[in-house]
N, C-alpha and C positions, 0 to 999 in steps of 0.2 A: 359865231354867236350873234344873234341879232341884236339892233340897235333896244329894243324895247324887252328883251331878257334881262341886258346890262342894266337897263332901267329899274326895271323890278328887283333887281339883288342890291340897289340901293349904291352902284358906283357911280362916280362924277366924272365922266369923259374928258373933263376942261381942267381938273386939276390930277392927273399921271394917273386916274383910275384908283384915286384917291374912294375910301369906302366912309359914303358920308355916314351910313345909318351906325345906332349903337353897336359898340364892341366891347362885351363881356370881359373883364379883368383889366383893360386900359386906365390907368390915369392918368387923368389929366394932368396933375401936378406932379407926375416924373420929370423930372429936368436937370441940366447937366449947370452948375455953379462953380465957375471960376474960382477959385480962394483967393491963390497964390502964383507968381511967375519967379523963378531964381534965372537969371541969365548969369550963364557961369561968367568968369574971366581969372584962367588959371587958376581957380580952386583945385585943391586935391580932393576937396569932399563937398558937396552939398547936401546939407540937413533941412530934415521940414519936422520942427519940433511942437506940440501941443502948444496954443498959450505963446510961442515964440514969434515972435515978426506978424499978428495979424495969422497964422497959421492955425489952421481948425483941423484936429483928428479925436474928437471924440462921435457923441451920440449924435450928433447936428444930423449926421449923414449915417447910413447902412452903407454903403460903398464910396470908396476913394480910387480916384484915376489920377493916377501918374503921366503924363506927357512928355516923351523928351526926344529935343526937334533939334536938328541938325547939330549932336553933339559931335565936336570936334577934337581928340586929343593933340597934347603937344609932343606923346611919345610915338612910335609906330608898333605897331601890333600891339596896340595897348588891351589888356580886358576892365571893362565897369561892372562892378558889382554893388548890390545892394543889401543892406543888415536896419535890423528892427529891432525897438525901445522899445521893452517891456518895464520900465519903472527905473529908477534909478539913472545913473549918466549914461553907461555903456552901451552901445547898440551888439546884443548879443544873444536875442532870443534862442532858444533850441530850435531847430527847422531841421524837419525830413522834405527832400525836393525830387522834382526828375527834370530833364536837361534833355532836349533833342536839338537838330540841326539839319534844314536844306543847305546845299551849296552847290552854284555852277558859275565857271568860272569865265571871262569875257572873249578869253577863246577858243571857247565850248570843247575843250579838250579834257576837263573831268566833271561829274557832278556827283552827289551824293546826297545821302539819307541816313539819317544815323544818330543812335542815342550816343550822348557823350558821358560815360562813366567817370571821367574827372571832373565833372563840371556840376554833379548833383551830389547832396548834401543828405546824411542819415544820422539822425539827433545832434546834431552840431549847431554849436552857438557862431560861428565862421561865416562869413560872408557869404551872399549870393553868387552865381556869377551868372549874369543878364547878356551879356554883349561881347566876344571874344574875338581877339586878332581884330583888333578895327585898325585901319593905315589912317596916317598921319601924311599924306600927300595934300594938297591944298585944297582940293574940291571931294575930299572923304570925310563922311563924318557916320553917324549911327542914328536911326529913328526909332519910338516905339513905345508901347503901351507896357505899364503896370496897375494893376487891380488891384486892391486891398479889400478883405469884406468885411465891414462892421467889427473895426480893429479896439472899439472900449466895451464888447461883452464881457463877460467875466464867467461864464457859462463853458462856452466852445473854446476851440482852438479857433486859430485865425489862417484863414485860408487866402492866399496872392497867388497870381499868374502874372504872365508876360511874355510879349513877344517882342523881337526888335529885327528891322531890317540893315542892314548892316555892307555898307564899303570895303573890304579886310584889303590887307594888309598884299595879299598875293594874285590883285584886279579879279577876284571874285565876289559873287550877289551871295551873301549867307542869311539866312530866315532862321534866327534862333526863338527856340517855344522853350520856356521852363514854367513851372507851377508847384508850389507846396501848402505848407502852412507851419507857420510859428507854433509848437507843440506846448503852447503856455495858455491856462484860464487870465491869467493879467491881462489887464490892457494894453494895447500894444499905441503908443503917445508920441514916438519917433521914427523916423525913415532917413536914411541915410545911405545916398550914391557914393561909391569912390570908386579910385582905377586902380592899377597894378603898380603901374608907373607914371609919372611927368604929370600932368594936370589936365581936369577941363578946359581946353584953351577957350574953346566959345562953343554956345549954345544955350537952348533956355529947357527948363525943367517948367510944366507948371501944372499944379494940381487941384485937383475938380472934385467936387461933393454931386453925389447924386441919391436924390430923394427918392 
């Protein structure tokens, strides 16, 4: 395509073909806001509760992102799971989920693809489970996103995803995808990570508002 094509469709060659001219449905003012950072140290659970610690989960924001960056347990094959505050103290919303998994392993001698039927949830107030068989060897730990969307409607249900890349237990790369929603009009005011077993040895949690 010639230099003076590119011109005319309004790209900027000097910043990555970056599109200077207007774009219909962009805002400006989408932007990603830090709230909060937990850095575990041997917790069995990490909460991010409304109102609690400088922690914000109501209207401020339509979506919340979870970050959690070189979680480390102190057991091996540990799995983390995650459960939601609908009101009250107990993290026990109802949630229907589904649960898949890559996995190849670091002597390329198995891989796979596969839905995990223990690992997804159908009206159960019961924990998530986000991150399975993580090893506890000194350079393994879990990384990965959770989404929350617009969890103080009162309208909807409230819909999370997540994915996490994962060190396991048996020197294999596992790529876990789960997604559902809290099957409650309540607001959802809590979030709360925990394991199977032994504790968060180290790692940080931190979560972001996005306008």
């Amino acid at each position: 395509m010639a230099l003076s094509k590119l011109a005319a469709n309004s790209f900027d060659l000097t910043d990555n073909y970056a599109l200077t001219g207007t774009v219909t449905g962009v805002v400006s003012t989408q932007k990603l806001f830090l709230i909060k950072n937990i850095d575990a140290s041997s917790d069995s659970t990490i909460s991010f509760v409304n109102g609690s610690s400088s922690v914000v989960l109501d209207g401020t924001y339509k979506t919340y992102l979870f970050r959690l960056i070189n979680i480390h347990p102190s057991n091996n094959t540990t799995t983390f799971s995650v459960n939601f505050r609908d009101g009250g103290s107990n993290y026990d919303a109802t949630k229907t989920t589904t649960f898949f998994a890559a996995n190849h392993s670091e002597d390329d001698s198995s891989t796979s693809l596969a839905y995990a039927t223990g690992a997804d949830l159908a009206q159960s107030t019961g924990t998530q489970k986000i991150a399975t068989s993580v090893g506890n060897d000194n350079d393994e730990n879990f990384n990965g996103e959770l989404y929350l969307f617009n969890p103080s409607n009162t309208t909807f249900v409230k819909h999370f995803m997540g994915v996490n890349q994962i060190s396991n237990h048996s020197d294999t790369s596992a790529q876990e995808f789960y997604s559902g929603y809290c099957n409650v009009t309540a607001a959802i005011d809590g979030v709360q990570f925990s394991t199977s077993a032994g504790t968060f040895e180290t790692g940080r949690i931190a979560l972001y508002g996005i306008k």
